[in-house]
C-alpha positions in Angstrom: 48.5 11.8 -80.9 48.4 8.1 -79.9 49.5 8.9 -76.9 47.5 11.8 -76.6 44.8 9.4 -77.4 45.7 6.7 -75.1 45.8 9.4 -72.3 41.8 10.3 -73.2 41.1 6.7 -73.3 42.6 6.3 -69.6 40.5 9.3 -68.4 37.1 8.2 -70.1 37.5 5.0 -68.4 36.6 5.9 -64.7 34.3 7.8 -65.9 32.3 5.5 -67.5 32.9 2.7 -64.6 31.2 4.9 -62.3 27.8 5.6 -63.9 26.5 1.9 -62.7 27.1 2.8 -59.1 26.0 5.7 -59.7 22.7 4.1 -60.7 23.3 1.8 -57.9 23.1 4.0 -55.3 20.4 5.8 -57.1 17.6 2.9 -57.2 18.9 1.6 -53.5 18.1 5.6 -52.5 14.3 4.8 -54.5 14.5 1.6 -52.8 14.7 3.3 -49.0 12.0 5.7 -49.8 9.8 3.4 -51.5 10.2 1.1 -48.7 10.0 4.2 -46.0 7.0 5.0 -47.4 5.1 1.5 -47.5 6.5 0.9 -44.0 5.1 4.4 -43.3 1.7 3.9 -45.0 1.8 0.1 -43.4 2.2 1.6 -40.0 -0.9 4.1 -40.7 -2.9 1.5 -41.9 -2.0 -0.9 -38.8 -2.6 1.8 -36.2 -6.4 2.8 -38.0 -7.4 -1.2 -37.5 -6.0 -1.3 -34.1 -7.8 1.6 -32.9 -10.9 -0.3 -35.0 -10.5 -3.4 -33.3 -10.8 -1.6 -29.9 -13.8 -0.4 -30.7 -15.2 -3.4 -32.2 -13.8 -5.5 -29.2 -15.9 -2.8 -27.3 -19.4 -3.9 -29.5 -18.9 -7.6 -29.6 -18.3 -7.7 -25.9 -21.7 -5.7 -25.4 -23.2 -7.9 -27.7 -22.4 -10.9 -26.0 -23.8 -9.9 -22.6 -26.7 -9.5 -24.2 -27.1 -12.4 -25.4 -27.4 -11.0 -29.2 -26.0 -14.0 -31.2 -26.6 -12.5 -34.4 -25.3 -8.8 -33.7 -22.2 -10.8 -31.8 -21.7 -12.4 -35.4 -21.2 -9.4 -37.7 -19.3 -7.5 -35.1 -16.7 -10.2 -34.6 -16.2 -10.4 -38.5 -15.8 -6.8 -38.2 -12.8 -7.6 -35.4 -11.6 -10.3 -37.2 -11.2 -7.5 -40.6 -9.3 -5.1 -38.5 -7.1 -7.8 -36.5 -6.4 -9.2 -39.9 -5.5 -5.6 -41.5 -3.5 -5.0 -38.5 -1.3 -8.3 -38.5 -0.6 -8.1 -42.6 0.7 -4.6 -42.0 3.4 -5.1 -39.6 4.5 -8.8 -40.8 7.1 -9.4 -43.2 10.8 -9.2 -43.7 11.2 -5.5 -43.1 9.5 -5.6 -39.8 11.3 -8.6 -38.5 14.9 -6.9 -39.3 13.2 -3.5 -37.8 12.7 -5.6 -34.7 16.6 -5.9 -34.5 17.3 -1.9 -34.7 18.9 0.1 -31.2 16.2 2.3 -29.7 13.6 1.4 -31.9 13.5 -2.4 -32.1 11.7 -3.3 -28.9 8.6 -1.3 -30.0 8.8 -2.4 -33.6 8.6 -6.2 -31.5 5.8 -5.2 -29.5 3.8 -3.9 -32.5 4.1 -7.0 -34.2 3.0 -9.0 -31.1 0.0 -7.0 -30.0 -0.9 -7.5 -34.1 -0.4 -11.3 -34.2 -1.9 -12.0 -30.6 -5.1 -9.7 -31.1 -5.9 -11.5 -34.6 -4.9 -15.3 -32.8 -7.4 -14.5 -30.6 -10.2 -13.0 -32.9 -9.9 -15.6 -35.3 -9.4 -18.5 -32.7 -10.2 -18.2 -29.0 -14.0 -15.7 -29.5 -15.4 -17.7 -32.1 -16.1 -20.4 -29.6 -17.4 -17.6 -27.0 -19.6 -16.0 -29.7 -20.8 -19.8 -30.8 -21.6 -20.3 -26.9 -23.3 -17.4 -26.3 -26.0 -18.9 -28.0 -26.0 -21.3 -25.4 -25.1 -18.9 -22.4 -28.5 -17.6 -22.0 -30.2 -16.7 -19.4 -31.9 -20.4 -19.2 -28.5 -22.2 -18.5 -28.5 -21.1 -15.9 -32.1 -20.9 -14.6 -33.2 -24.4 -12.9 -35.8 -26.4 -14.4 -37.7 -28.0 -12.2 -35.3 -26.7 -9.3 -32.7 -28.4 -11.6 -29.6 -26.8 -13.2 -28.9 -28.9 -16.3 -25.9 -30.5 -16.4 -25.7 -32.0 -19.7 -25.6 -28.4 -20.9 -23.0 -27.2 -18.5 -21.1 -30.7 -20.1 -21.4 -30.2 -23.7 -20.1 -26.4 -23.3 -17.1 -27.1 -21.3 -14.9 -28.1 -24.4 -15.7 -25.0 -26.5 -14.8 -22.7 -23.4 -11.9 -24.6 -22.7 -10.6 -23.8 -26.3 -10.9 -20.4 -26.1 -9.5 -19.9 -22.3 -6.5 -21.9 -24.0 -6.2 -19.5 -27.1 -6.3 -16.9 -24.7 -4.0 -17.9 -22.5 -1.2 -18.3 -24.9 -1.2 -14.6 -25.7 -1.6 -13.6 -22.5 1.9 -15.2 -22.1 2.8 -13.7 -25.4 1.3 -10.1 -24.6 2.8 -10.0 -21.0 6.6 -10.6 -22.1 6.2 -7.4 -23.6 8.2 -4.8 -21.6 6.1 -2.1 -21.0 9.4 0.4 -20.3 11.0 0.0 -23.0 8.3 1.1 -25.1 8.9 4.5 -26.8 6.5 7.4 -24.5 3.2 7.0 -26.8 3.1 3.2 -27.0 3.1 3.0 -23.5 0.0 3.4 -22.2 -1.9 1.5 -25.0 -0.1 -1.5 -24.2 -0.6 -1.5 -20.6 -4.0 -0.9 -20.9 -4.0 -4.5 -23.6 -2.2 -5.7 -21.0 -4.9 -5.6 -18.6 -7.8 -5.7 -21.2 -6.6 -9.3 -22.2 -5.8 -10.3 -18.7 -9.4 -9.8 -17.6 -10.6 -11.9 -20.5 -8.1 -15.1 -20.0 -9.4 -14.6 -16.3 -13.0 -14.7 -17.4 -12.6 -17.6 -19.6 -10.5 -19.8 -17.5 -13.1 -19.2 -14.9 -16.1 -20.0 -16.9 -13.9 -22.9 -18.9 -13.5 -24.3 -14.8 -16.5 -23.7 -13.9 -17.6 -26.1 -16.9 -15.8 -28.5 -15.6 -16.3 -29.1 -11.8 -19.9 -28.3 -11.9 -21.6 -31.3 -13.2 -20.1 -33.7 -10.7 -20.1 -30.9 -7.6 -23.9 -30.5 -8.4 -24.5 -34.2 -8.4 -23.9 -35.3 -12.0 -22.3 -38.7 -10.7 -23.7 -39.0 -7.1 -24.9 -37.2 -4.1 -23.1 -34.3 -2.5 -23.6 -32.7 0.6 -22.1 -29.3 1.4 -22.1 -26.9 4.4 -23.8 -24.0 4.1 -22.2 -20.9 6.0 -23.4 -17.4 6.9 -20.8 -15.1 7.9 -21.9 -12.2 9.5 -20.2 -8.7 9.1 -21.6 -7.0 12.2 -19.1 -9.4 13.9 -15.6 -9.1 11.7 -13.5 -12.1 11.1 -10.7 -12.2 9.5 -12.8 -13.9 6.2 -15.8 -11.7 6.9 -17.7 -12.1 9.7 -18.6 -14.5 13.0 -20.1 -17.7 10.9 -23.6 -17.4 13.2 -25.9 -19.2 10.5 -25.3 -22.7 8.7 -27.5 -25.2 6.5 -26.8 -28.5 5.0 -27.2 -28.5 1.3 -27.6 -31.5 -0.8 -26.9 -31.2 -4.6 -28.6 -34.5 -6.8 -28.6 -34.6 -10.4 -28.5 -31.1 -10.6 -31.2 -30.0 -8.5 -30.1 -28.0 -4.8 -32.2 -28.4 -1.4 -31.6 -27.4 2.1 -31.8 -31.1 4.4 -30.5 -29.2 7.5 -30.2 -26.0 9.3 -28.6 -24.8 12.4 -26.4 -21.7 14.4 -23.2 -21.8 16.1 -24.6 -22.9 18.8 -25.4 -26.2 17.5 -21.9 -26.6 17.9 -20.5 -26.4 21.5 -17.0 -24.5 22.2 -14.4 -27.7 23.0 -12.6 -27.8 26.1 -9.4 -28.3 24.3 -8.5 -27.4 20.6 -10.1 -30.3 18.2 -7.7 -30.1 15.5 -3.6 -29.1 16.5 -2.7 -26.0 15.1 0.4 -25.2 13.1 2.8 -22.6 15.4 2.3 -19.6 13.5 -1.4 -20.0 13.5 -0.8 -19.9 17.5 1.5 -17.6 17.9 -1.1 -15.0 15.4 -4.4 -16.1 16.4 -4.4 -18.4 19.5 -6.2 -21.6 20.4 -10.0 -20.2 20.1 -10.0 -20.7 16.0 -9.6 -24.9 16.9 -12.0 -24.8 19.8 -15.0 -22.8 18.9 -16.9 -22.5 15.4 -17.5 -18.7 15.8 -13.7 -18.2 15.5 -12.8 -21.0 12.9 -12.2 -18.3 10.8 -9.9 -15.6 12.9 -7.3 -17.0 10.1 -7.9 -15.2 6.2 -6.9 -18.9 4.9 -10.4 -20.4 4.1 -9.4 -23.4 3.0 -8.2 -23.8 6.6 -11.1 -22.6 8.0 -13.3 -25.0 5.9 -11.3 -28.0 7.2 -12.1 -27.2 10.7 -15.3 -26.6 9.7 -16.1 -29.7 8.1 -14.3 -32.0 10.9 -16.6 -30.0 13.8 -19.5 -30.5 11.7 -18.8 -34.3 11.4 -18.0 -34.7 15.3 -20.9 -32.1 16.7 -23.7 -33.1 14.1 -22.5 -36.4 12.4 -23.2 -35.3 9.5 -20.0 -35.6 6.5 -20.3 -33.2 4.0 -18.3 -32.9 0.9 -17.3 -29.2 0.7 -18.2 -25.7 2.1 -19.7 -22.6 0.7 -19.8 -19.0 2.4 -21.6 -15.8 1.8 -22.4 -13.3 3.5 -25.7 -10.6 3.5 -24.0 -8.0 1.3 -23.5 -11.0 -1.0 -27.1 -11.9 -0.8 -27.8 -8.2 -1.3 -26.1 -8.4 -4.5 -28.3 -11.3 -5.4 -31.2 -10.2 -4.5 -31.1 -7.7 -7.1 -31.4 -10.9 -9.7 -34.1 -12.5 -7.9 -35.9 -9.4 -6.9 -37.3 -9.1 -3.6 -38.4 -12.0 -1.7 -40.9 -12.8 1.4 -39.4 -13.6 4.4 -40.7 -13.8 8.5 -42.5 -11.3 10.6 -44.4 -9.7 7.5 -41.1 -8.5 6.1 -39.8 -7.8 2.6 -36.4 -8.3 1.7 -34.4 -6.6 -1.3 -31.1 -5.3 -2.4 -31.4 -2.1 -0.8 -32.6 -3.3 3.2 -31.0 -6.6 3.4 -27.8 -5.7 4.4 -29.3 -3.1 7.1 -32.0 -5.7 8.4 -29.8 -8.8 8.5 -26.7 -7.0 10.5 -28.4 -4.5 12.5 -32.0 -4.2 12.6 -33.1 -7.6 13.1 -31.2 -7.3 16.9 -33.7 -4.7 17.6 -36.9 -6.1 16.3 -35.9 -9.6 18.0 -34.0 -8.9 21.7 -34.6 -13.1 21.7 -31.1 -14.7 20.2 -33.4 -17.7 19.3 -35.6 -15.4 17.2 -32.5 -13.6 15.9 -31.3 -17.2 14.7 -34.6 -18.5 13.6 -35.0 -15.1 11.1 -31.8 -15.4 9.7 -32.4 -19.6 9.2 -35.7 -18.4 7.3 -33.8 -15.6 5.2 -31.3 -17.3 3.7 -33.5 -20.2 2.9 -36.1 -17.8 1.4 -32.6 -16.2 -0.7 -31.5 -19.4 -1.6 -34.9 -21.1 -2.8 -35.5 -18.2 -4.7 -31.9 -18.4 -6.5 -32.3 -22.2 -7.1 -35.8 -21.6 -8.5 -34.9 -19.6 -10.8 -36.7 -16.7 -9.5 -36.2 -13.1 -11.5 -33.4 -12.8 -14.2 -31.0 -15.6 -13.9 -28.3 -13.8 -16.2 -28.5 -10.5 -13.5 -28.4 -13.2 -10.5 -25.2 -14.7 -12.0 -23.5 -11.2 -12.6 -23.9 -10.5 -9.2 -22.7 -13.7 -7.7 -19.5 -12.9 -10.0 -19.5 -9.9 -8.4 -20.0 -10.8 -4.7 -17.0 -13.1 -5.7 -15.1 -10.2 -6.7 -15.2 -8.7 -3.4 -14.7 -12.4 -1.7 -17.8 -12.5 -0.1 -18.3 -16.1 -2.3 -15.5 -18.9 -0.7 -15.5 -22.3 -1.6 -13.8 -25.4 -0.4 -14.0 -28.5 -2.0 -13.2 -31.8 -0.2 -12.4 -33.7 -2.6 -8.3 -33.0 -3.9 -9.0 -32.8 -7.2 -11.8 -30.5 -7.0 -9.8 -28.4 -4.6 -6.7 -28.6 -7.0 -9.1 -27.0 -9.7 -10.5 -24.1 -6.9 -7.3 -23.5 -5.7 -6.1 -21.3 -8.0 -9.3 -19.1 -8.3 -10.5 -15.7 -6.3 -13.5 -18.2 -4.7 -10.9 -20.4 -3.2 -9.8 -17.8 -0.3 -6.3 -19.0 -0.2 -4.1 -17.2 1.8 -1.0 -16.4 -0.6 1.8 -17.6 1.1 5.1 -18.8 0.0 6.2 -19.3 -3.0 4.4 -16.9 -4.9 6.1 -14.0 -7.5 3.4 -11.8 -7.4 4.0 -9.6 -4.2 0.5 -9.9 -1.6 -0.5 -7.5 1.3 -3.5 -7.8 3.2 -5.0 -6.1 6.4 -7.5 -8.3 8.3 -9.8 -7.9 11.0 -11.1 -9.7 14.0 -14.2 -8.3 16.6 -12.7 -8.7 20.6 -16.0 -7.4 22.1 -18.4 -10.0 21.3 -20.6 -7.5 19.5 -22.4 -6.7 16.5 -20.6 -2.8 16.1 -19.0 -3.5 13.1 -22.2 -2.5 11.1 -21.0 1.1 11.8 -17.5 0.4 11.0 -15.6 2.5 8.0 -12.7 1.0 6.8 -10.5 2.3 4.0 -7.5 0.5 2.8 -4.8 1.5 0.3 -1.3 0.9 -1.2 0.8 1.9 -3.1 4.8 0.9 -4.4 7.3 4.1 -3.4 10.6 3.0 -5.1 12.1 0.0 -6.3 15.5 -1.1 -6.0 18.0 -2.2 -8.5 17.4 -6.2 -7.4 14.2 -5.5 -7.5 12.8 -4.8 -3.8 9.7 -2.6 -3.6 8.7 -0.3 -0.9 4.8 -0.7 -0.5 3.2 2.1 1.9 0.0 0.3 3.4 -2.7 2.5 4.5 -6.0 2.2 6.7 -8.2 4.5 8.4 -10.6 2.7 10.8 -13.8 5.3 11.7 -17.1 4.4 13.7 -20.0 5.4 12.0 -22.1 4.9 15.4 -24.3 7.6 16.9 -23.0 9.0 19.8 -25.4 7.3 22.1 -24.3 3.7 21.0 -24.4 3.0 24.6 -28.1 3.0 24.9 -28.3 0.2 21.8 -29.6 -3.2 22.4 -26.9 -5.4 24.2 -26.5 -7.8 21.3 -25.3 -5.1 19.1 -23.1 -3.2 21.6 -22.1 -6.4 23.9 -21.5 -6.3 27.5 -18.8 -3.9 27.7 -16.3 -6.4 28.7 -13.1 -5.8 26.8 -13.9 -2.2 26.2 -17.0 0.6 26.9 -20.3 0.0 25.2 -20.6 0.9 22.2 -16.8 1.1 21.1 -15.3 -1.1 18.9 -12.1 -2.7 20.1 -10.6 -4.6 16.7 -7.5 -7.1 16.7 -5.9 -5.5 13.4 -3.0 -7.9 11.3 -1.2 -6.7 8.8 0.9 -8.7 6.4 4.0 -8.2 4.6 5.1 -10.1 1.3 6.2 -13.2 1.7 10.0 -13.0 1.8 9.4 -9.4 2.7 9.8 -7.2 5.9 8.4 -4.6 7.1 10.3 -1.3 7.7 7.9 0.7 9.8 4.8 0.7 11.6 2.8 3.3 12.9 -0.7 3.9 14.7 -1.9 7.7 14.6 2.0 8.8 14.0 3.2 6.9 16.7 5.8 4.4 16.0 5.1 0.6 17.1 7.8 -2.0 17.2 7.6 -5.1 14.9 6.1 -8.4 16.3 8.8 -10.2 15.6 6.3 -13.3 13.9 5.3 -14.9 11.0 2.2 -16.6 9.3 2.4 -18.9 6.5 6.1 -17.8 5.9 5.0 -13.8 6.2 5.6 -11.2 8.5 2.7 -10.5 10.1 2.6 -6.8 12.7 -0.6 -6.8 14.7 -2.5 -3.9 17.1 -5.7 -4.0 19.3 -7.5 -0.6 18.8 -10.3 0.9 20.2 -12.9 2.8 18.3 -15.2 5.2 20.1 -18.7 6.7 18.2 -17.4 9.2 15.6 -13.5 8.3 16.4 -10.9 7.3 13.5 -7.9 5.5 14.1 -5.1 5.7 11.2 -2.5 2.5 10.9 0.2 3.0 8.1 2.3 -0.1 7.5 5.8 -0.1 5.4 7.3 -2.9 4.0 9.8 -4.1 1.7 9.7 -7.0 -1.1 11.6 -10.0 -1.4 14.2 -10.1 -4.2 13.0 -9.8 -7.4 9.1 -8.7 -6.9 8.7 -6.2 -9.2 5.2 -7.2 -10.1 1.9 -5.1 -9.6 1.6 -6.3 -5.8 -2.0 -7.5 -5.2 -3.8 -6.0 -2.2 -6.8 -8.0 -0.2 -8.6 -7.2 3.3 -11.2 -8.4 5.0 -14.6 -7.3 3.2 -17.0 -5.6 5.8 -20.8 -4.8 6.0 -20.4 -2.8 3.3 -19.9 -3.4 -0.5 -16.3 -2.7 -2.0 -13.6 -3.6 -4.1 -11.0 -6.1 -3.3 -7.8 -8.0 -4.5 -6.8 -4.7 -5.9 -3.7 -4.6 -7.6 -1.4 -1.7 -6.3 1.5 -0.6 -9.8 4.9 -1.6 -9.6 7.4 0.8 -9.6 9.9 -1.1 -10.7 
């Protein structure tokens, strides 16, 4: 019986030893689901706000550029309620571990970041932009007294300056995120962030800039003196156009005035090249860029244009200016429609919708006199640009549309003092030539006219790229395409001389175009074709890029295809960034072509 006994005690024992873990495993089972379902219900929760805060984001952005302060208020604490909920629902201990699971963990990480970044930036970097706004009417920026004021554009720098900051650091935050290794449906949302926060860091560190070098560029601390140049499309140029027109502007305290104004051929063609050019700059372009003002600018590198500008300017006309602005008359197109239409010579009307037609190709037939050509042009932009600095129209439209005219780099700017030019550098105005050195992979297609005509008014030219492969180091194949068409009527013959030319390097009325295209820097390029036909390489290089060129001729109504392929440096797996010259008609550029890396 004892032992009987002792035998029972021996089996209850086990028995009894295994009820805790029994429980144990029970409540750590309760545990997992209770914790599955908050994470779950977390998740829900984070996803609703972050599809809030995009349409919020959406409101208060619409606000802002409309200069509703009060509306701009409520929606941003509307943002900042979402971006909060959003950020509180995927922080914590659970998450941070979830970050370190296989096949998961990655888009548990960018969750969390697109969470914490978007609140950072509600709660930190738009405050000051809503708080500004207020400020950032339409009177900053509409002269008093043909003054901008400066104190203004002084005070606001700091609180623009904060939020390009905040925005800045998540940027950097937001783009280490990588996009493919994002499970499929997270994807696309982050990309489109990606971009979305891009443009904004862009926009503020452009405004915060601006903030900065205006006051003392417009005179804050001194007088400046700028050039002044027209660049005219009907003419291409590797920037543009031929640079026909110029005027002398003086910026005082603020206020903008036009002391001087002149053409091209103010400033004789030299016997000899004024400045020495580098060898790539003659091997690609020749001597004429150094020796005559029409062609300073047969290289897309403004800055270097805008040096030989300036140092002609001093030696022809004695006059030392301290920087140099271009447009062009699609750019004055685009700011006539904040000004509204303006009075200029001969009884005529200028507006957004016949400027660019009357400055690049009617005016040659109304005025068969170059000197009249010259002398209506001198009047129209000085009409345009009193009208801007008077404040004339809506002065928040008229800045919109100098942003985009920039956009499409029809606005360049060159400053001449280092620091100045240090800040500008950087910027879409600055029309820097990407050379080497930089990660993001360029390619550009630029123009120059060979006939001494105007018949680029009737040129069509449509550019595009596009990455094929990538290979394992990270070498991308970019397919470069343009189609060149004349838009002329087949009789372009019988047009006035000045528009057609004299026929000398090709028939009247054709187009005959000195076409560059340029490879990444590193790069190479693996093909190179004009209407299917294979053309060698050139064997040269421009600022440390290979560059393939081709003379083509363009009869009325003829199109002329050119497809480049190239090949990456090493490691260029960005979104490569695509520019061309901009012609006589309004359209994108610096587009950015995906990766497909």
């Amino acid at each position: 019986m004892n032992h009987m006994a002792r035998l029972g005690h021996r089996a209850s024992g086990p028995t009894r030893s295994r009820r805790p873990l029994v429980y144990g495993l029970g409540a750590v089972v309760v545990l997992v689901v209770v914790a599955g379902a908050l994470l779950a219900r977390q998740a829900s929760t984070a996803k609703t706000a972050l599809e809030d805060a995009a349409s919020q984001a959406k409101i208060l952005q619409n606000h802002i550029s409309q200069g509703d302060v009060s509306a701009a208020r409520s929606s941003l604490e509307d943002l900042q309620s979402s971006t909060g909920k959003a950020h509180t629902n995927t922080d914590g201990l659970v998450w941070s571990l979830l970050t370190k699971m296989p096949f998961v963990g990655d888009s548990v990480s960018a969750v969390r970041t697109v969470s914490s970044t978007l609140d950072d930036i509600s709660r930190r970097g738009l405050p000051p932009v809503v708080e500004a706004s207020a400020s950032l009417d339409g009177d900053l920026f509409k002269p008093r007294n043909g003054a901008f004021d400066l104190a203004a554009f002084s005070q606001l720098g700091p609180t623009i300056s904060t939020a390009a900051e905040v925005l800045t650091t998540n940027q950097r935050k937001i783009a280490s995120i990588q996009s493919d290794e994002l499970v499929g449906p997270l994807r696309a949302p982050v990309k489109d962030l990606k971009e979305k926060v891009d443009d904004a860091q862009f926009a503020a560190s452009s405004a915060a800039r601006a903030m900065r070098l205006a006051p003392e560029m417009l005179g804050a601390r001194g007088t400046r003196r700028y050039l002044l140049v027209f660049q005219n499309n009907a003419e291409v140029r590797s920037t543009g156009g031929l640079p026909g027109a110029f005027a002398v502007v003086k910026a005082k305290n603020g206020k903008l005035s036009i002391t001087q104004q002149g053409s091209a051929s103010d400033i004789p063609q030299y016997e000899d090249p004024f400045v020495k050019l580098t060898k790539s700059e003659a091997a690609v372009y020749g001597q004429l860029m150094a020796k005559d003002f029409r062609d300073t600018n047969f290289t897309p590198d403004f800055p270097r244009t805008a040096k030989i500008m300036r140092s002609m300017v001093v030696d022809k006309l004695g006059v030392k200016v301290d920087g140099v602005l271009s447009l062009d008359p699609v750019a004055l197109s685009h700011l006539l429609k904040g000004t509204g239409p303006i009075k200029a010579a001969a009884d005529t009307e200028l507006t957004a919708d016949n400027a660019v037609d009357l400055l690049l190709n009617d005016v040659y037939a109304r005025f068969t006199n170059p000197v009249d050509q010259d002398a209506f042009f001198a009047d129209s932009a000085r009409r345009i640009f009193e009208g801007v600095t008077s404040g004339k129209g809506d002065a928040r439209e008229t800045l919109s549309q100098l942003v985009t005219a920039a956009g499409e780099h029809r606005v360049l700017l060159w400053s001449a003092r280092t620091k100045e030019q240090r800040e500008i550098a950087p910027t879409t105005i600055s029309g820097a030539f990407p050379g080497k050195g930089t990660t993001r992979p360029h390619v550009g297609m630029y123009l120059n006219d060979s006939t001494a005509s105007k018949m680029q008014y009737y040129l069509d030219t449509k550019t595009t790229a596009r990455s094929i492969r990538c290979t394992d180091d990270g070498r991308q194949t970019i397919e470069l395409t343009t189609t060149f068409t004349s838009t002329a009527p087949a009789d372009a013959s019988l047009l006035p001389k000045y528009i057609t030319g004299v026929g000398g390097n090709g028939p009247r009325g054709s187009m005959v175009l000195d076409t560059r295209f340029f490879a990444p820097a590193g790069g190479e390029f693996i093909s190179f074709t004009q209407n299917g036909k294979f053309r060698p390489n050139n064997g040269v290089t421009f600022h440390g890029r290979p560059v393939n060129f081709a003379a083509i001729t363009l009869k009325p109504g003829a199109t002329v295809k050119i497809v480049a392929t190239m090949r990456t440096a090493k490691g260029q797996r960005a979104d490569a960034e695509l520019s061309s010259t901009p012609g006589a008609h309004s359209s994108d550029n610096e587009i950015f072509v995906r990766s497909s890396c």
